[in-house]
N, C-alpha and C positions, 0 to 999 in steps of 0.2 A: 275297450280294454286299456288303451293307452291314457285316456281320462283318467280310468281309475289307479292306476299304475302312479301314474303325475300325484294326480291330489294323495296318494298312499305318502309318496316319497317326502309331500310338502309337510303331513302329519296333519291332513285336514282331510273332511270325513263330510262334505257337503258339495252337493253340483248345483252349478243351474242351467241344464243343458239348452241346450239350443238343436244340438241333432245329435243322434247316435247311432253309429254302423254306419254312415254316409247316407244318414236320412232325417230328414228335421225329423222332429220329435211331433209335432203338429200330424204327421203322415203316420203315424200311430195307430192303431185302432187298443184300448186298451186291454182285449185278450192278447194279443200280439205283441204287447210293451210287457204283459203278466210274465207269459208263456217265456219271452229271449232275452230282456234287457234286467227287467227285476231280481231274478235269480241271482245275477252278475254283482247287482249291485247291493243287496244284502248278505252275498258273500263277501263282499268289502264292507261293509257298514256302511257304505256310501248312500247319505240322504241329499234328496231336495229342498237347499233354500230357496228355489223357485223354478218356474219353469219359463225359460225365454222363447217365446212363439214368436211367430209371424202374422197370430191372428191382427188384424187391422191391417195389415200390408196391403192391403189391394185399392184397387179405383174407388172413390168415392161411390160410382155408380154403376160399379161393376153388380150387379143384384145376382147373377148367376154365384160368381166369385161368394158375396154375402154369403149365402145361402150354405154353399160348400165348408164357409168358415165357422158357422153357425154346429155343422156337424160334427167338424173337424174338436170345436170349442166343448162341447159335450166328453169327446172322449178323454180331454184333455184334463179336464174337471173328477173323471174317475182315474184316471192316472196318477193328480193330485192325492185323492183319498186313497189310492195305492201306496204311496210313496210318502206318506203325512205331512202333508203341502202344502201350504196355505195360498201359496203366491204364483198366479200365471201375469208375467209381461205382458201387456200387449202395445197397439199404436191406434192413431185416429185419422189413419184411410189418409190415399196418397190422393192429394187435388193439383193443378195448376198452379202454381207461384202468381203466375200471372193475371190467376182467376180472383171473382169477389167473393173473400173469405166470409162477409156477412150472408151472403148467399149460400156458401155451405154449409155452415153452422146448425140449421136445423137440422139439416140431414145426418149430419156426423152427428148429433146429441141422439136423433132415431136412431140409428144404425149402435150406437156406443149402450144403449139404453137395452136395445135387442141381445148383445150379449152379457148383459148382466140379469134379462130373464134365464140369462142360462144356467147362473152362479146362484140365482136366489134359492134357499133353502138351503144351502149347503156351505162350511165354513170358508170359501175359495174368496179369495180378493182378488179383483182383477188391478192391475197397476199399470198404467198408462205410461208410457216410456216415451217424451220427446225425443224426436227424429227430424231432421231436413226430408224433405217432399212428402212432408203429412200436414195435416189441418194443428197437429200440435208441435210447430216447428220454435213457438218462441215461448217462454216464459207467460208471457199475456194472454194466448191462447189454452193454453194449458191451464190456466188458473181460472179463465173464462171457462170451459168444459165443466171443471170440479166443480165449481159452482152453481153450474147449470145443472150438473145431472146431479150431485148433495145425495151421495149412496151410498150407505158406509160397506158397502164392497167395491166402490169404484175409490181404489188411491193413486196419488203419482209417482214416479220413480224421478228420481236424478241423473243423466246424464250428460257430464260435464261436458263430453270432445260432441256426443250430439248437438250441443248450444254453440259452441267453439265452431264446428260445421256450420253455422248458421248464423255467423257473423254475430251472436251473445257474448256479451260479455257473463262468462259462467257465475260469476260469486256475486255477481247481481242479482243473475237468475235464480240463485241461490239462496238471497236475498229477498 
């Protein structure tokens, strides 16, 4: 309520939440986001220019973790077509800094490939958000994924203070 209250005040009429009620938005199921959250927000007019998850946050090899996000990713996909959404965030899985990134690489392209079985057929993009302690912490890798996985539901997002975290210079990255 205080979300939409704010963006009423700002005179803007789009979210991209990340949690609502003091619950990520990923922790959803989407009769439960129909039934409490959406009412709310088409009484404000309040739509989604995307929905910021968590999906990718976990271990590289965490396969239990996968599996759960894989679920989690589905309801998130009808919450999308609830709310006429085209865009879920996501990330490409937390590895070691210290580990060999060519070594991850398949797996993150498996694992990244796996939730875009979940978006195919339906208008949903998934957009891959650079972050520090993920397999897409730098501009280079990030651009190595796109082009590995070449999906036109898999895009990238920009963020500036994530590259700045991680020792980028941003307008390169940018670049």
């Amino acid at each position: 309520d205080e979300q939409i209250k704010l963006i009423k005040e700002y005179g803007e009429s789009y979210l991209c939440p990340r949690g609502v009620d003091g619950k990520k938005i990923a922790n959803y199921t989407e009769q439960e986001f129909r039934s409490t959250i959406k009412p709310r927000l088409d009484n404000a007019g309040i739509k989604f220019s995307s929905i910021g998850s968590p999906i990718g946050k976990i271990g590289l090899y965490d396969d239990e973790a996968y599996e759960s996000q894989l679920t989690k990713l589905k309801e998130l996909v009808k919450i999308c077509k609830d709310m006429d959404c085209k865009y879920i965030r996501m990330f490409s899985f937390r590895v070691k800094a210290s580990g060999n990134y060519d070594e991850y690489f398949p797996e993150v392209v498996k694992k990244l490939r796996g939730f875009l079985k979940v978006v195919e057929g339906t208008d949903v993009i998934l957009l891959h958000e650079n972050e520090k302690r993920i397999y897409g912490d730098t501009p280079e890798r990030c651009l190595q994924l796109y082009k590995e996985i070449n999906h036109p539901q898999f895009k990238l997002a920009f963020d500036a203070s994530n590259f700045i975290q991680c020792g980028v210079n941003a307008p390169n990255a940018y670049e």
